[in-house]
N, CA, C and O atoms as a MOPAC input file, in Angstrom:
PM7 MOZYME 1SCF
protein

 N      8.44300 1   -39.05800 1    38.57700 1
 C      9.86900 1   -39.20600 1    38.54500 1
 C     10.40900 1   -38.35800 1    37.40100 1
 O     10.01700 1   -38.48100 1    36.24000 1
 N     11.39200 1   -37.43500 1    37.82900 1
 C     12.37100 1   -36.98300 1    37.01500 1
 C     13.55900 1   -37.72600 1    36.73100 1
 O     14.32700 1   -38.04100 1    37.64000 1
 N     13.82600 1   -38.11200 1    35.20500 1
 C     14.92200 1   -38.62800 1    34.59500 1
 C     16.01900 1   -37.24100 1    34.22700 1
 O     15.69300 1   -36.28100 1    33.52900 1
 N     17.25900 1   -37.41800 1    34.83800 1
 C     17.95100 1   -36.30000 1    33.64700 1
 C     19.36800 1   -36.74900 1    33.86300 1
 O     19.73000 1   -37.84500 1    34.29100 1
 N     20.13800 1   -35.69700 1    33.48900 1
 C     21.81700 1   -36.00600 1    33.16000 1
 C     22.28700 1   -35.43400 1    34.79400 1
 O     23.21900 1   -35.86800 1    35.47200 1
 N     21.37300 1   -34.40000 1    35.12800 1
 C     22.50500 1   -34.36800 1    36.50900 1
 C     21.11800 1   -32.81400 1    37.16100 1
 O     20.19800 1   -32.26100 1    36.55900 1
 N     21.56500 1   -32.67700 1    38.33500 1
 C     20.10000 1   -31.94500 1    38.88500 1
 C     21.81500 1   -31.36100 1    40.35500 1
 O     22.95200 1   -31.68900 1    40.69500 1
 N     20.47400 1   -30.14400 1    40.69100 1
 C     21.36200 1   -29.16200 1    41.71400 1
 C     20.33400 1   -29.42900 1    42.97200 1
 O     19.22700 1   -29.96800 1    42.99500 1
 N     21.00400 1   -28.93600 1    43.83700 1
 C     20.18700 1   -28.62100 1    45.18000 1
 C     18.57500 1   -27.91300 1    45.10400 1
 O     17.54000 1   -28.40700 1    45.55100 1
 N     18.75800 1   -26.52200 1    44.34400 1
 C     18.06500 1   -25.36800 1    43.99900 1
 C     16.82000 1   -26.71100 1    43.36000 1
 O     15.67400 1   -26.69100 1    43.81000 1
 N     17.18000 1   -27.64000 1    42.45700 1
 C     15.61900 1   -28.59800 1    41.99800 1
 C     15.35200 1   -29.52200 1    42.91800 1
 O     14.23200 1   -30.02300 1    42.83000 1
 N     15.92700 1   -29.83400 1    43.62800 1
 C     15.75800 1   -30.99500 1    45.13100 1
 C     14.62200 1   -30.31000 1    45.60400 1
 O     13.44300 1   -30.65500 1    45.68500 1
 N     15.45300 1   -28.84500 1    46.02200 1
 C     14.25800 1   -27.73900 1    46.89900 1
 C     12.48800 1   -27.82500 1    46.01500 1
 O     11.47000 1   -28.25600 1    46.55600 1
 N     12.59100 1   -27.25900 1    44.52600 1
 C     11.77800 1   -27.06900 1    43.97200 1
 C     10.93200 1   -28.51500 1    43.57200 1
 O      9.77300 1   -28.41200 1    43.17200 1
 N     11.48100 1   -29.66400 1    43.68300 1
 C     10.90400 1   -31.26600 1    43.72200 1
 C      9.80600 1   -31.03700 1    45.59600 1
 O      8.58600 1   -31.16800 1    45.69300 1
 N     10.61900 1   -30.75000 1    46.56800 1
 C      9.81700 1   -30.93300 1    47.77700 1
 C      9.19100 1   -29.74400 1    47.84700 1
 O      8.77200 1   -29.82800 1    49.00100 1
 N      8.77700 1   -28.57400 1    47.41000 1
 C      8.16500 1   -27.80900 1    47.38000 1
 C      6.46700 1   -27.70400 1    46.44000 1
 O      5.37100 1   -27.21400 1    46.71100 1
 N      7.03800 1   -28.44600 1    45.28600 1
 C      5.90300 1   -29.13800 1    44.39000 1
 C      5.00900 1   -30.05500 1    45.18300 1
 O      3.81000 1   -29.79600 1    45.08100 1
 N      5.33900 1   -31.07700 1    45.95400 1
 C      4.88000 1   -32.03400 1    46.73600 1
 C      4.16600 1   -31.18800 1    47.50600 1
 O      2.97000 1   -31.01300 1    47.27100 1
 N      4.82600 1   -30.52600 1    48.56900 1
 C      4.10000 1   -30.13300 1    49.39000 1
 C      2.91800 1   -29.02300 1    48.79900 1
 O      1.98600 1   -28.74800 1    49.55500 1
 N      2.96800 1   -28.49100 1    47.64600 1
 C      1.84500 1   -27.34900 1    47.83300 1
 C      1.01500 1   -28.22400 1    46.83300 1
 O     -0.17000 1   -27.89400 1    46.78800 1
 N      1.32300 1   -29.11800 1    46.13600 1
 C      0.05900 1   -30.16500 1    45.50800 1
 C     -1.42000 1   -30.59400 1    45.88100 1
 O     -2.45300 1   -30.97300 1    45.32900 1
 N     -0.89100 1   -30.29700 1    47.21100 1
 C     -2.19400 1   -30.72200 1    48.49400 1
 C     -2.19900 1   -32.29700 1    48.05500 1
 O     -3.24100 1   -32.78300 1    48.49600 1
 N     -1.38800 1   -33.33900 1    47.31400 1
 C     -1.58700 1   -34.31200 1    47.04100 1
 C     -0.38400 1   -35.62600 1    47.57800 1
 O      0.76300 1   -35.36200 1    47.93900 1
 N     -0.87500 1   -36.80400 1    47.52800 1
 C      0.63000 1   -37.82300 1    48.36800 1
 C      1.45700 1   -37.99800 1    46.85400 1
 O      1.66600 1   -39.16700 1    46.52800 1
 N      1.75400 1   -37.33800 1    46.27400 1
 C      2.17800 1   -37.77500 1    44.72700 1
 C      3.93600 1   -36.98600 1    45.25200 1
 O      4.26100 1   -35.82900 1    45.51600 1
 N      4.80000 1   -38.44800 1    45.20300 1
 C      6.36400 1   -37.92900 1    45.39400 1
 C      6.93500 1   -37.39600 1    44.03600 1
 O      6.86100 1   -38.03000 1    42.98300 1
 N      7.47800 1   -36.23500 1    44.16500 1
 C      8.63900 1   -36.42900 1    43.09200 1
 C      9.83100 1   -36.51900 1    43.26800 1
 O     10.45000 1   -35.50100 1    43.57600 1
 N     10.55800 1   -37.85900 1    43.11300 1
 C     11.47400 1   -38.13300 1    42.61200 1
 C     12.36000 1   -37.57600 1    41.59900 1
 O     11.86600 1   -37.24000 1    40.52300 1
 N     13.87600 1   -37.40600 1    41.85400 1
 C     14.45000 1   -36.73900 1    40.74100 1
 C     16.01000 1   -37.61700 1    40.38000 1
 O     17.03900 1   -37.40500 1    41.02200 1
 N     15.94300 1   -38.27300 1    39.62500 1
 C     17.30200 1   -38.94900 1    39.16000 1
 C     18.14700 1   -39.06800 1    38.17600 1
 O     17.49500 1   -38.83100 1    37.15900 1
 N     19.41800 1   -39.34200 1    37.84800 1
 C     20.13600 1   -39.35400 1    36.63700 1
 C     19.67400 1   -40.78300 1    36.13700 1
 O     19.22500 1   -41.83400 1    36.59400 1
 N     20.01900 1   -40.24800 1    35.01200 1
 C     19.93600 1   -41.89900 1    34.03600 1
 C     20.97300 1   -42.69800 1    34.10100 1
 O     20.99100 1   -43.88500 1    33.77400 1
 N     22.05400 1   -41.91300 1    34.62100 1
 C     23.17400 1   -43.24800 1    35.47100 1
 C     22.56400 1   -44.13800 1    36.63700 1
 O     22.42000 1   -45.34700 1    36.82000 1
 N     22.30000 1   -43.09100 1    37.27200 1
 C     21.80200 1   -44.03700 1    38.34200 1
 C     20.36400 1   -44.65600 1    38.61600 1
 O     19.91800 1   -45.16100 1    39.64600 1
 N     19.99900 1   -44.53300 1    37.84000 1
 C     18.30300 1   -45.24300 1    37.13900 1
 C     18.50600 1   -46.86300 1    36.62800 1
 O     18.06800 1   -48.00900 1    36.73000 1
 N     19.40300 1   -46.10800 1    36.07800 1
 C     20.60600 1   -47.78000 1    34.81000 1
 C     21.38000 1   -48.37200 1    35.73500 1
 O     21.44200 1   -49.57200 1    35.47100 1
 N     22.22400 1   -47.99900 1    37.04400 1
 C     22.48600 1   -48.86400 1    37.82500 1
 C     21.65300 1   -49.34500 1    38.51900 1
 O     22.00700 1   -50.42900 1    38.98300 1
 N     20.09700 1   -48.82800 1    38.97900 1
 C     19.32400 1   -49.87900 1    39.55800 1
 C     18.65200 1   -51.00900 1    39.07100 1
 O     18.35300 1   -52.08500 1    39.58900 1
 N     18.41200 1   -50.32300 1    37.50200 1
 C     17.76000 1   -51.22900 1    36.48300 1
 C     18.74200 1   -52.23300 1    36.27000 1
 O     18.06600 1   -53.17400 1    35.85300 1
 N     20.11900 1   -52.66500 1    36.30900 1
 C     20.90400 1   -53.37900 1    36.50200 1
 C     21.29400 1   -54.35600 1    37.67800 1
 O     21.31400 1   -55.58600 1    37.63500 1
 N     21.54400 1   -53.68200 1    38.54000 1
 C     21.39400 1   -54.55600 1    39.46900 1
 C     20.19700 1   -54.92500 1    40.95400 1
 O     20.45200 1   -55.72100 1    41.85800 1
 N     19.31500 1   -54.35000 1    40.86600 1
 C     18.21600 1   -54.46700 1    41.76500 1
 C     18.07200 1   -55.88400 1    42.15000 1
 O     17.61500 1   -56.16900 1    43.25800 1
 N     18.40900 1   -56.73000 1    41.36100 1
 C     18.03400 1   -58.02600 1    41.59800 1
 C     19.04500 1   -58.78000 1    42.24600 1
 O     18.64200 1   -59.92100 1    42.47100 1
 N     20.24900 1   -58.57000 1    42.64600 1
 C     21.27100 1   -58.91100 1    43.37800 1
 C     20.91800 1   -58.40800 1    44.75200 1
 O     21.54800 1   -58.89300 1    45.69200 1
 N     19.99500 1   -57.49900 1    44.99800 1
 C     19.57200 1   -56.63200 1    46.41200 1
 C     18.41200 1   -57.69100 1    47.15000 1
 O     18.23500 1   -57.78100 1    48.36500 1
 N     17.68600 1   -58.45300 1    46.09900 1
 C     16.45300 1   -59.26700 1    46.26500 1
 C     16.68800 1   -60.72300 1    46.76400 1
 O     16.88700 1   -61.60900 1    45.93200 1
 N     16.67500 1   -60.95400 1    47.89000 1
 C     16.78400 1   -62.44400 1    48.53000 1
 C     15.52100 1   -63.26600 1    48.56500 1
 O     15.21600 1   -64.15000 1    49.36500 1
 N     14.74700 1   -62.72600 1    47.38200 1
 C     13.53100 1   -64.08000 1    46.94800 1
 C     13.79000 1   -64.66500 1    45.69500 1
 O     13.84600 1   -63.97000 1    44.68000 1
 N     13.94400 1   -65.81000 1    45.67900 1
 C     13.77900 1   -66.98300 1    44.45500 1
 C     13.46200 1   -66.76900 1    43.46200 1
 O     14.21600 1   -67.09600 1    42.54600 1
 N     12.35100 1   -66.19700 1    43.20000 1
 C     11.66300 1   -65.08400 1    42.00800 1
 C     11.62700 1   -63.34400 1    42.80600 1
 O     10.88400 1   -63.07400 1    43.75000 1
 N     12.49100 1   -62.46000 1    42.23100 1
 C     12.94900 1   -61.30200 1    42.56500 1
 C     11.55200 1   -60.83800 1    42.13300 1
 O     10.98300 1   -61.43600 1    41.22000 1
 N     11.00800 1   -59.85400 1    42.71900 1
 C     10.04400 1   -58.68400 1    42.18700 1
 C     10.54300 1   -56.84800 1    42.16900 1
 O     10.69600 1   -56.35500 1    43.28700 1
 N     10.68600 1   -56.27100 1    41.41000 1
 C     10.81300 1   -55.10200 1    41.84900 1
 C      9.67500 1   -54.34800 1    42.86900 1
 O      8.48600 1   -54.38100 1    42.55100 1
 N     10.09600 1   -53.70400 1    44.05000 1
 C      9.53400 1   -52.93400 1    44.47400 1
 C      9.59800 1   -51.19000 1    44.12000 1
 O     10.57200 1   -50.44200 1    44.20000 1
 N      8.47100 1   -50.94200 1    43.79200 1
 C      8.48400 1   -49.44200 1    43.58200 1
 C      9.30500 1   -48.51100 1    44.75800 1
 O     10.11500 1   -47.60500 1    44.56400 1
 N      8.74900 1   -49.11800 1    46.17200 1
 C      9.45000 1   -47.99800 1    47.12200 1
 C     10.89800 1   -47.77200 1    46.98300 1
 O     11.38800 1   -47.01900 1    47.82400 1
 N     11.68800 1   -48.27500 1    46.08600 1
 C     12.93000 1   -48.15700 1    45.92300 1
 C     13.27900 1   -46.76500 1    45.35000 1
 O     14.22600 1   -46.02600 1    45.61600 1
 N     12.13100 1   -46.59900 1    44.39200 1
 C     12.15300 1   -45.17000 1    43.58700 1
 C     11.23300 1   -44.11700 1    44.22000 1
 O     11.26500 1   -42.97200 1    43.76700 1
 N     10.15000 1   -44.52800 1    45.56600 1
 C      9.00100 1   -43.51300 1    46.16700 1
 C      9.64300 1   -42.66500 1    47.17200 1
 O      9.81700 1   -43.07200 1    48.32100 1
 N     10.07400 1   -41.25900 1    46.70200 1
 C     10.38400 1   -40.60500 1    47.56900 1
 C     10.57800 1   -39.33900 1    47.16000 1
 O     10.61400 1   -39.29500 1    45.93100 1
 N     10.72100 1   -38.27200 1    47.68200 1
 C     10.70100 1   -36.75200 1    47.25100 1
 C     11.60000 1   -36.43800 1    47.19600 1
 O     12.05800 1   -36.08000 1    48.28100 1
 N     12.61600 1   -36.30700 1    45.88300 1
 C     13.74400 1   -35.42400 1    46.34000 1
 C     15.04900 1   -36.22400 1    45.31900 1
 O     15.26800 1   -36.89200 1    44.30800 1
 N     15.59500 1   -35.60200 1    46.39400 1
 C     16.80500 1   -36.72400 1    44.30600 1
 C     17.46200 1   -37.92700 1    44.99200 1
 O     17.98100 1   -37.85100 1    46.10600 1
 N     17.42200 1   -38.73500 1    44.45500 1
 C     17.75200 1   -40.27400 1    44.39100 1
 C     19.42500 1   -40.36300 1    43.42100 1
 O     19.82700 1   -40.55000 1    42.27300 1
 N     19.94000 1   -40.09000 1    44.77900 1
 C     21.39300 1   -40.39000 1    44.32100 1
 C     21.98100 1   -42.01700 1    44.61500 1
 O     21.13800 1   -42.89300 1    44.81100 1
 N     23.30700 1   -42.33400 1    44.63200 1
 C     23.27000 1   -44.08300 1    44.24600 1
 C     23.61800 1   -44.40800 1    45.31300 1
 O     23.87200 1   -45.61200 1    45.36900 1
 N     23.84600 1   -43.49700 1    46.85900 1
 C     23.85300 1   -44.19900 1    48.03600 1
 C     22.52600 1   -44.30500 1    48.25500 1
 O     22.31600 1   -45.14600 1    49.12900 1
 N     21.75200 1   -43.91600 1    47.92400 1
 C     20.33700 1   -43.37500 1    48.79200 1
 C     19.71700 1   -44.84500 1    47.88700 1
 O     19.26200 1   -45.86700 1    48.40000 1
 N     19.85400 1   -44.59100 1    46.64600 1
 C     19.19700 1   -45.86800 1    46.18400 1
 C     20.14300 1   -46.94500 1    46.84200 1
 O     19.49600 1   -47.99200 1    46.81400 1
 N     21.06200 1   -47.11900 1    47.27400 1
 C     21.93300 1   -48.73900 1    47.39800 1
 C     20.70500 1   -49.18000 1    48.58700 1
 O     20.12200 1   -50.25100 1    48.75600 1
 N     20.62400 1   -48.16600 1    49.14300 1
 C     20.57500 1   -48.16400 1    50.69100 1
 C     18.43400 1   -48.79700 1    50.88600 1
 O     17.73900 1   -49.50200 1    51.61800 1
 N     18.30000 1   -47.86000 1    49.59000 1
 C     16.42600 1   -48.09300 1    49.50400 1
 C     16.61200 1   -49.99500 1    49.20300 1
 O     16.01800 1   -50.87300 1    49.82800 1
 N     17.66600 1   -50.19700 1    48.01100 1
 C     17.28100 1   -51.25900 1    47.99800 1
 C     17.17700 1   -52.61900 1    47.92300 1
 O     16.71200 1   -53.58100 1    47.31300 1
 N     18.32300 1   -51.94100 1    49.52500 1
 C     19.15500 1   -52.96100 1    50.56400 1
 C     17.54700 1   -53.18400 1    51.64100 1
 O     16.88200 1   -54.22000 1    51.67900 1
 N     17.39100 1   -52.50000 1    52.05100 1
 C     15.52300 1   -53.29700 1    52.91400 1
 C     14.05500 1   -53.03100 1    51.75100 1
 O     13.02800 1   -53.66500 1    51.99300 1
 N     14.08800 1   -52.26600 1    50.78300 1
 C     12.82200 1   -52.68200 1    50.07600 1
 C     12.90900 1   -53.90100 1    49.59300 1
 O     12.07000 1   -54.71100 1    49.98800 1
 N     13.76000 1   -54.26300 1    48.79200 1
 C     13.71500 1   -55.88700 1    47.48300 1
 C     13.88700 1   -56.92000 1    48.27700 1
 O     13.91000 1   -57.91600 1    47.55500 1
 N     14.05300 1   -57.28200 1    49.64200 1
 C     14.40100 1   -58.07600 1    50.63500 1
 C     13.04100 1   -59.03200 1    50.75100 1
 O     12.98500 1   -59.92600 1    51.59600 1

């Protein structure tokens, strides 16, 4: 996972391009620290178990993790 202040298309490309020539299942992820801090905030309002767990697949994926894409991961992962 990439943390930063803000990312372009041109590193999206160069995030799924890394993946793929890795020869390996290793995602990179690329996100702002806004929207890292809104999941780390509310993830647990997304979680309809008694004792919430974070799920990783919320953050497993190639490419940049903007705050629909996360609402949306973890509206059916934390379930």
């Amino acid at each position: 996972m990439i943390v930063t202040s803000d990312f372009t298309q041109e590193a999206v490309y160069q995030a799924q391009k890394l993946k793929a020539f890795s020869e390996d299942d290793t995602d990179v992820a690329i996100i702002t620290a806004e929207n890292l801090k809104y999941v780390s905030e509310l993830w647990e309002e997304y979680s309809g178990k008694k004792e919430p767990e974070f799920s990783h697949q919320v953050l497993n994926l190639t490419g940049g993790l903007n705050r629909s894409l996360l609402t949306s991961r973890m509206e059916w992962a934390l379930k």
